[in-house]
Every structure is written in C-alpha cells, then in structure tokens.
C-alpha positions as CSV (number, residue, x, y, z in Angstrom):
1,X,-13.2,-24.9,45.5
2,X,-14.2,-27.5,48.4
3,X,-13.9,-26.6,52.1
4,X,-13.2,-30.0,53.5
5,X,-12.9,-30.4,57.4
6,X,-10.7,-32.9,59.5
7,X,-10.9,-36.3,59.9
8,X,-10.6,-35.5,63.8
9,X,-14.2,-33.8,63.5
10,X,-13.7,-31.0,65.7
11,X,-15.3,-27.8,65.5
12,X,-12.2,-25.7,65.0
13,X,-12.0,-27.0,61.3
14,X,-14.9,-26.4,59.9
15,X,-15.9,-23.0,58.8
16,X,-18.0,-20.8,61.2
17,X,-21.7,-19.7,60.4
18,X,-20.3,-16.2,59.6
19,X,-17.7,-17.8,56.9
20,X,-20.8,-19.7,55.4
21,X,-22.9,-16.8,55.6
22,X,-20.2,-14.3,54.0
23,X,-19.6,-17.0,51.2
24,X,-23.3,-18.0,50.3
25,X,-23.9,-14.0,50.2
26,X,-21.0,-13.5,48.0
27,X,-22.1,-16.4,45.6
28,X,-25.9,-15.4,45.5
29,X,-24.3,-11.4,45.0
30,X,-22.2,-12.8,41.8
31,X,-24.4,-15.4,40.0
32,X,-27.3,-12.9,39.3
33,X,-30.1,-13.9,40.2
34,X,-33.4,-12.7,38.0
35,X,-37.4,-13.4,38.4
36,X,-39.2,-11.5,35.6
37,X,-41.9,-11.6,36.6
38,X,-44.2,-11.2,33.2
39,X,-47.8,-9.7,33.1
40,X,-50.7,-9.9,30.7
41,X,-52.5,-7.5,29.0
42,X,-56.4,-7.1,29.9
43,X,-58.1,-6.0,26.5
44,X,-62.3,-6.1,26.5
45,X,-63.2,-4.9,22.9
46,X,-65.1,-7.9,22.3
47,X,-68.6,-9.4,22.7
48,X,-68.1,-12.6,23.7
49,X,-65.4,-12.4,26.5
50,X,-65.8,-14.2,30.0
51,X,-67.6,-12.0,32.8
52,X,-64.9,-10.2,34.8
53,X,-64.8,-12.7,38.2
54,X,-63.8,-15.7,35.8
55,X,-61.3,-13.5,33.9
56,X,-59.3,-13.0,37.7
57,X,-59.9,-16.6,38.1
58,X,-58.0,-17.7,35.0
59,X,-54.7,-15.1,35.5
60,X,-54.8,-16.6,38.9
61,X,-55.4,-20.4,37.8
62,X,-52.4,-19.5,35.3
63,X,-50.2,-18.0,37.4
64,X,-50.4,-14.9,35.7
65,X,-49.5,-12.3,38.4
66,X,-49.6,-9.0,36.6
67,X,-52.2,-7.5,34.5
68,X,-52.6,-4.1,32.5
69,X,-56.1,-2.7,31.9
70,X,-56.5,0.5,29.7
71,X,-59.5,1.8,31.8
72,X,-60.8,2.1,35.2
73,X,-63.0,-0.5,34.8
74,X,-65.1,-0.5,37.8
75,X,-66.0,-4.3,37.8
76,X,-62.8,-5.2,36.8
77,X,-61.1,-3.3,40.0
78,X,-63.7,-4.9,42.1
79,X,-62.7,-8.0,41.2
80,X,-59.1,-7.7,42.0
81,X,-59.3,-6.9,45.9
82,X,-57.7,-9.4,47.3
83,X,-56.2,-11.6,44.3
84,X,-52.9,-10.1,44.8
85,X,-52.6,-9.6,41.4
86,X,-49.8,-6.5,40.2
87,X,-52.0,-3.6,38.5
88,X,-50.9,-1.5,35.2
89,X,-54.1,1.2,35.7
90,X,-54.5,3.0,32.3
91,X,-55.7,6.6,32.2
92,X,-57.1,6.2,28.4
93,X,-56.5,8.8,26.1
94,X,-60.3,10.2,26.0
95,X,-59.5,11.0,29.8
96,X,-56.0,13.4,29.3
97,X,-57.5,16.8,28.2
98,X,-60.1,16.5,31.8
99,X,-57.1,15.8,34.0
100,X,-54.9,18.6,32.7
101,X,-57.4,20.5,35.8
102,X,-55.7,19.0,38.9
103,X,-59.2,18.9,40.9
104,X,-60.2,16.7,38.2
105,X,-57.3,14.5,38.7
106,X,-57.5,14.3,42.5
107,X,-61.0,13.1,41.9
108,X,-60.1,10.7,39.5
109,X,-57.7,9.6,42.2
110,X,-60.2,9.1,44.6
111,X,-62.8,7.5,42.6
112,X,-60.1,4.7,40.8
113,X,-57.0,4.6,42.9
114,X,-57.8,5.3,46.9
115,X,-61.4,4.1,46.9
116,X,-59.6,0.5,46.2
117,X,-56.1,0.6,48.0
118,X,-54.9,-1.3,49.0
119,X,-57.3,-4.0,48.7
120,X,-55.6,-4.0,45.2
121,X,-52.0,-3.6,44.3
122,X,-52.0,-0.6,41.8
123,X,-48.0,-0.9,40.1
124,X,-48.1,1.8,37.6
125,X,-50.5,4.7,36.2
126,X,-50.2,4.9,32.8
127,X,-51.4,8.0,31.6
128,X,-52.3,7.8,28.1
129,X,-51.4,4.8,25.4
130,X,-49.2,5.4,22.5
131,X,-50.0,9.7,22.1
132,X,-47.7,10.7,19.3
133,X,-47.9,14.2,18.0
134,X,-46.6,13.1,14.2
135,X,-49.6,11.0,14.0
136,X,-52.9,12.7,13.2
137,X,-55.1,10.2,15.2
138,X,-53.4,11.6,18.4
139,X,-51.6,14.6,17.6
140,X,-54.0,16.9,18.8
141,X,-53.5,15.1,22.7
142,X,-49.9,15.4,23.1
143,X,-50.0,18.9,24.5
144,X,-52.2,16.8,27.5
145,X,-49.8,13.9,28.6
146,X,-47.8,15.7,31.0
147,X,-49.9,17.8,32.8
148,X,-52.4,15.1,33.5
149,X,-49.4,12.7,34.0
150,X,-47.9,15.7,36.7
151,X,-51.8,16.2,38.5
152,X,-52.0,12.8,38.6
153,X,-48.5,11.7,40.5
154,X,-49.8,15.1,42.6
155,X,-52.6,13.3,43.5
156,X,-51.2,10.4,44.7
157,X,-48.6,11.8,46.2
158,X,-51.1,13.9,48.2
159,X,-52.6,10.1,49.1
160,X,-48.9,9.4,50.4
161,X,-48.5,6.6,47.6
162,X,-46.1,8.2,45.3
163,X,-43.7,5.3,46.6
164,X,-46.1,2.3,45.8
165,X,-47.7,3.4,42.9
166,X,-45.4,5.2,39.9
167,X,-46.6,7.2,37.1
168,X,-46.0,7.3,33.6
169,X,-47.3,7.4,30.2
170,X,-46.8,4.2,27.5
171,X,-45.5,4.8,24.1
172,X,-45.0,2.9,20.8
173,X,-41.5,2.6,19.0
174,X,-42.9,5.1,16.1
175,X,-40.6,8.1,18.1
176,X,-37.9,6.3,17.8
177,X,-36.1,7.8,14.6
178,X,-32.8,5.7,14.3
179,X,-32.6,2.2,15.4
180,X,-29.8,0.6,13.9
181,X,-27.6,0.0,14.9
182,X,-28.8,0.1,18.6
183,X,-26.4,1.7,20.1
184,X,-27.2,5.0,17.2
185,X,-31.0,4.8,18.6
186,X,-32.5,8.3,18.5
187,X,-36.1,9.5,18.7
188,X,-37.2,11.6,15.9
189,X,-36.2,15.0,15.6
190,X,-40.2,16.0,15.9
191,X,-40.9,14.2,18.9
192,X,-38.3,15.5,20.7
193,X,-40.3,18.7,22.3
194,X,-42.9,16.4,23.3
195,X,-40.5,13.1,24.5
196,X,-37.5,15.5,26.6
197,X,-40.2,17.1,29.0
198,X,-41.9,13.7,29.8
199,X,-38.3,12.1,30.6
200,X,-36.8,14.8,32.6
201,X,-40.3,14.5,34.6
202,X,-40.0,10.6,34.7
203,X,-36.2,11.3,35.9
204,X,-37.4,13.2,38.9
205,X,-40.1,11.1,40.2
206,X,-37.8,7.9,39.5
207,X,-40.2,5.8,37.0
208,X,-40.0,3.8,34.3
209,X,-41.2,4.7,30.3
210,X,-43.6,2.0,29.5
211,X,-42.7,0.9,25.7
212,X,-45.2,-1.1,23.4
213,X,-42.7,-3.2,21.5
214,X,-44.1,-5.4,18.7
215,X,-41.1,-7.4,16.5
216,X,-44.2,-8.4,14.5
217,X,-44.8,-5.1,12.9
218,X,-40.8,-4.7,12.2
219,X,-40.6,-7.8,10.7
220,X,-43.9,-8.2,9.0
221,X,-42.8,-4.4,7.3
222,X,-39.7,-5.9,6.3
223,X,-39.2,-9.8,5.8
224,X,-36.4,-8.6,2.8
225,X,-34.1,-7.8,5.1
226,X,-35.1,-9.0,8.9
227,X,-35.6,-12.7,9.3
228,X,-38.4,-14.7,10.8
229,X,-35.8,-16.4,13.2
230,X,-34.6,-13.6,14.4
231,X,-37.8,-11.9,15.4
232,X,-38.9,-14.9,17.2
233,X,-35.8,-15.8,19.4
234,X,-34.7,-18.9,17.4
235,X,-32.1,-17.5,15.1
236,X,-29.0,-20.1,16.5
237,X,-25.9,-17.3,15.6
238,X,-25.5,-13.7,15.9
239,X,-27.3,-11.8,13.3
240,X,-26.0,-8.0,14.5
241,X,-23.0,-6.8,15.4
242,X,-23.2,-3.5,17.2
243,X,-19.3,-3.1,18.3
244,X,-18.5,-5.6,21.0
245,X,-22.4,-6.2,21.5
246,X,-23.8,-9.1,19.5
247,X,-27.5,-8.9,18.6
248,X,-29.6,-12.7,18.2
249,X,-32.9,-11.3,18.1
250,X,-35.0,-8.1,17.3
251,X,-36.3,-7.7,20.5
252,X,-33.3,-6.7,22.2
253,X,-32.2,-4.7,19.1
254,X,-35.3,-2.6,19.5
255,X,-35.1,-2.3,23.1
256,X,-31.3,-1.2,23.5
257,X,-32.0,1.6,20.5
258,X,-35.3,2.6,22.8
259,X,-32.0,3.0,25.8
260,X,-29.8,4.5,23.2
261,X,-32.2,6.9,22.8
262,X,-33.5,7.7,26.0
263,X,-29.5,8.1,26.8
264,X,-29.0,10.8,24.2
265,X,-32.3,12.5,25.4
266,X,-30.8,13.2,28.9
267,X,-33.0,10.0,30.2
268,X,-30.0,7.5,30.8
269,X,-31.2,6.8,34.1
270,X,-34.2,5.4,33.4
271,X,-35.7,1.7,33.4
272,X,-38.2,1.0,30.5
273,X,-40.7,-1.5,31.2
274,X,-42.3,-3.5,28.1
275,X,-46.2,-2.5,28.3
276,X,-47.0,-4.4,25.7
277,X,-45.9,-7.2,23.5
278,X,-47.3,-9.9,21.4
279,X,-47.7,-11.7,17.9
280,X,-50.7,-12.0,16.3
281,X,-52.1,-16.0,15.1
282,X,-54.0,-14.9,12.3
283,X,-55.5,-12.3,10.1
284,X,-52.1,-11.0,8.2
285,X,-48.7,-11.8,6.8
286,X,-46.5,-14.1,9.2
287,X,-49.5,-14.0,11.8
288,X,-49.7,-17.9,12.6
289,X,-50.3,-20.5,15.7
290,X,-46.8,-21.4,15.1
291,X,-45.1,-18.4,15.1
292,X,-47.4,-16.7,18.0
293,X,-46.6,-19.7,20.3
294,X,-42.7,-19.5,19.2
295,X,-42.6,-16.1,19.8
296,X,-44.3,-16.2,23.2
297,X,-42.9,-18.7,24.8
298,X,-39.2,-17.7,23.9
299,X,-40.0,-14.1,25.0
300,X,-41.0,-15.1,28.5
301,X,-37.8,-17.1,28.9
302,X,-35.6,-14.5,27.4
303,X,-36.8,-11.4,29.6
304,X,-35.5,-13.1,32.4
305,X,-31.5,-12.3,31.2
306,X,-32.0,-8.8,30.0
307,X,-30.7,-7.5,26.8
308,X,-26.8,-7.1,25.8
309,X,-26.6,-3.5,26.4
310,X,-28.1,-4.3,30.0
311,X,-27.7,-8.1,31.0
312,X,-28.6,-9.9,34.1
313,X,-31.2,-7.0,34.5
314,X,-34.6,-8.7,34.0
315,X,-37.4,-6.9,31.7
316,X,-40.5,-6.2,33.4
317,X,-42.8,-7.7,30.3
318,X,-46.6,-7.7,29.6
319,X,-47.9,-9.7,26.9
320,X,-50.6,-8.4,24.7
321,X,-53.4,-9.8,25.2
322,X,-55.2,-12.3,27.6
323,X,-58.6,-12.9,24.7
324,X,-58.4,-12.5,20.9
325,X,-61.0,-9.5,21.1
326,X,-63.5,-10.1,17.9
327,X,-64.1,-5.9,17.9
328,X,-60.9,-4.6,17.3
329,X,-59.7,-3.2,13.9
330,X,-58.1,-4.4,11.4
331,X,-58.5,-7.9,11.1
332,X,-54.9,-9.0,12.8
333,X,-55.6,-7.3,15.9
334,X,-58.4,-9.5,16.9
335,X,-55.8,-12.5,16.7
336,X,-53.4,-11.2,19.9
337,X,-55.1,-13.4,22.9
338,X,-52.8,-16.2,24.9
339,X,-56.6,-17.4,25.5
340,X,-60.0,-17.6,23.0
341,X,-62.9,-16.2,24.6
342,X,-64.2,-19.7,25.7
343,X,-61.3,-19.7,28.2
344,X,-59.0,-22.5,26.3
345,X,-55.8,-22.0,26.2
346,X,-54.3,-20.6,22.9
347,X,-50.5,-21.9,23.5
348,X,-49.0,-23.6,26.6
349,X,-47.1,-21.2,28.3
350,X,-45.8,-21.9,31.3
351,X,-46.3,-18.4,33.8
352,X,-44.7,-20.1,36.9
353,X,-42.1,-17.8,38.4
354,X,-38.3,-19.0,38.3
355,X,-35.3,-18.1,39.2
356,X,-33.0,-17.8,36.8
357,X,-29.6,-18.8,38.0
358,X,-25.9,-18.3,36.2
359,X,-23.9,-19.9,38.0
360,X,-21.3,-22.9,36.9
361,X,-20.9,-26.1,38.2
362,X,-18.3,-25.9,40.1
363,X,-20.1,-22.9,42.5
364,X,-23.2,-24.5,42.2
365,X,-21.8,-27.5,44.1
366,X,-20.0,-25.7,46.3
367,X,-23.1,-23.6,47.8
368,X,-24.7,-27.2,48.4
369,X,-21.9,-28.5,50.0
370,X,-21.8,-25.6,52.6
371,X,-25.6,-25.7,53.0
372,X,-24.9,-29.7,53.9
373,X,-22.8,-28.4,56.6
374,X,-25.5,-25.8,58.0
C-alpha cells in the first residue's frame, strides 16, 4: 500500500503525524518484533580458568549480556558492579536444607543479594539445580526446594525486590515422563508431588521454570531413531508432525512437551526460561567441533522466533558453558565451553543483539516511505 500525496504539495494531502503514528504503531504491533537476548553459563570447576575480572571482561568484550553462576561467588559478584551484566544467582544444592529456616534465608539475602544491589542486576534466584526425587544423587533434597525457594522470595520481598529479582528453582528434562508427541508431554507420575507444589507457587509469584535442555543427551541416547540434523537445527523438512504443528528440530520438540506438561499440571501460565543448554566438542559419541559450533550457532538464531506451540515469543536462552572446565566428570562434560581456558574463542558466535523482524516487503517499504515523510 503507498500513501502518495498531490502534486500541488499542500499539507492537506499528506497524512497527519497522528495517521503516521497510528500506522507505524500498528505495523511494529503486527510484524513481531523479538530480541532474545541469550546468556552464558559461568562454570568454575577447573584449575586453569582466567581470574574472575578478565572473565567479566571477555562476556563484556563478546557481548555476552547475561550470565548464570551456580554459587554466590563472592569475587565473582564483586566483579559484576557496574558491568551491567543480567544475573542468574544460584542457590546450590548443598545450601537448600540451611534455608528451609527463614532467618537463614534472610541472611543469605543480605550477605549475596542486598549487600550488592543494585550495583549488580540480580534476574533470577535459582534455588537449587536439577533436584529430582527419582534420582538417588538428590532424592533426599527434594523435600527442601520449596521452602527454601518460599524463605527466599520472602526475603526479598521483605528487601522490596520481589519485582526485579524472581525466584525459582532449575530442573532437567528427566520429570518429564511423555514427550512425544509434544503436545502428550507429561511429567512423570512420581514427580508429580514434588513438581505441582513448585508450579502452583511459581503461578502465584508470576516466575518462570528454569529448564536445562540438552538435545545432546536425547540424541546421543538414541541416534536409531532421532537424527543428527535434526538435533542441531539443520534438518531442511519437517521431521514431526504433531497435528497441525510441524516439528524441524528437537529443541522445540522438547520444549513444547516441557509446556504440554506444565499445561496438564495446572502451570499453563507459566514462561520457561532455558537455564542451560549446550553440546559438548569432545569426550563422547557425536561430541565434535563441528557439531558444537552447528548446534550453537543455530540455537542462538532460532530462540529468537520461539517454538511452534508458542511462536514469535522469544526463548530466554543460556548456553552452557563460557570455559571447558578440566574438573568436571565424566570426560564429556569438560568439553561444554564457547571459550578454552586461555581465553580463545572455541566457535565464532556472534552475541550481538538483533531484532528480529517478520515483516514482508511490501510493509517493510511502506514504514520507510512514511518515515521519509516524518
């Protein structure tokens, strides 16, 4: 459509600053308009990392605007006043049975949270990593996670900062019972006394799950019958058909059956941001340069459109991890980092923020035309 004025020039013809106004509003409204914004993990089990100050240098050198640290690291916090850099703030899992008593909670507050706002921009609490109570390494903890996850949002509610800084708890895709096809997702029937609390708490308070979502491990158990193109965003067709919902790659599969679920556990409502995600260059089946940098570099493009059970919507993402971290266990998890420990860059990924517009031609020129006239 072209709004043309008169060859007589006068002001009558053309269309007024409201008209423009109303229009550009109304095209910027409909063309959807996403900035995922995608973070990087902060791992530090190894001996040969960079000291902390050059680590905040090298997100901020990269453009890297959001990090995730699983402690209150007290140097690492230090170094982030002032860098303006988005903060995950774990509560690790050696900390949940202390903060089930809320004075140790508001203390905890104090010490990691208030003592540094807002010099630094705390995001999210996560209150425990991956607690599952099917899996003997943290079964016993799982009777901890909301309590301490309740003191805690007291706590910082009493601080007045319940609307700046949201709690929650991250977990992996093991609760998840059903997955395929997405729309059947389902968390396990023995989860469910744990998971439905948790929810209906992170309903009230309006905050996101954090998921850990890993197409390496789902493909890497099953190359029979899931492709390496389509865990790595390169498969060129449709692979699933879930009714009218077409699926090309297992990210989005995993992550509408973790909505699926949270829909038939009463938690419809609630946004799930990706905590973690990565692929490994070395140390097990599938885990190559190649495939690490494919799969990276796709994934930050691709959370920028959502998934086909929520498009346009873009998926607040952290990649896992900024170092390979030589003390981790088994031999694949060392092999996660975006950097080595000497600072080089693994792949070339490209952490600059852009918008991401869907908009045809036709619109596109008609928005420029009308600034032209401005």
């Amino acid at each position: 459509m072209a709004i043309c004025s008169s060859t007589s020039g006068t002001s009558s013809s053309l269309p007024s600053r409201t008209t423009v106004m109303l229009l550009l509003f109304f095209f910027t409204a409909s063309v959807g308009i996403t900035d995922a914004q995608v973070g990087v993990c902060y791992g530090m089990q190894g001996n040969n990392l960079p000291p902390v100050s050059e680590v905040i240098a090298l997100y901020k050198k990269s453009n890297i605007t959001r990090m995730r640290i699983y402690d209150p690291n007290q140097a690492v916090l230090e170094a982030l006043r002032g860098s303006n850099i988005e903060l995950i703030l774990g509560v690790p899992n050696s900390d949940l049975q202390s903060l089930t008593n809320p004075s140790n909670a508001k203390s905890w507050v104090q010490k990691n949270v208030r003592g540094f706002w807002s010099s630094v921009r705390f995001r999210y609490i996560a209150v425990g990593n991956e607690i599952s109570p099917v899996n003997r390494g943290t079964a016993w903890l799982a009777q901890f996670v909301l309590p301490a996850m309740r003191n805690i949002h007291d706590a910082i509610r009493s601080a007045g900062l319940q609307d700046q800084i949201k709690v929650s708890t991250a977990i992996d895709l093991t609760l998840v019972g059903n997955s395929y096809p997405p729309s059947a997702g389902a968390f396990r029937d023995d989860v469910r006394s744990y998971l439905n609390p948790i929810i209906r708490f992170l309903s009230s308070i309006r905050s996101p799950l954090l998921a850990n979502i890993y197409p390496y491990f789902t493909y890497a158990g099953n190359p029979r019958d899931i492709s390496l193109p389509y865990a790595l965003f390169t498969s060129p067709s449709v692979v699933v058909w879930d009714g009218q919902r077409g699926y090309k790659n297992l990210f989005d599969a995993t992550l509408d059956a973790l909505y699926s679920a949270l829909e038939r556990a009463s938690g419809g409502s609630l946004e799930v941001v990706v905590s973690e995600s990565g692929w490994p260059s070395a140390g097990a089946f599938a885990a190559t340069f190649d495939n690490g940098r494919t799969y990276l570099s796709n994934l930050i493009q691709h959370v920028k459109r959502g998934t086909p059970k929520r498009p346009k919507r873009a998926i607040e993402t952290y990649l896992f991890a900024m170092f390979d971290e030589n003390k981790k266990q088994p031999e694949v998890e060392k092999h996660f980092g975006l950097f080595f420990p000497n600072k080089w860059q693994k792949y070339n990924l490209n952490f600059s923020a852009e918008k991401n517009w869907d908009i045809s031609t036709e619109h596109n020129a008609t928005i420029l035309f009308l600034k032209s006239d401005m």
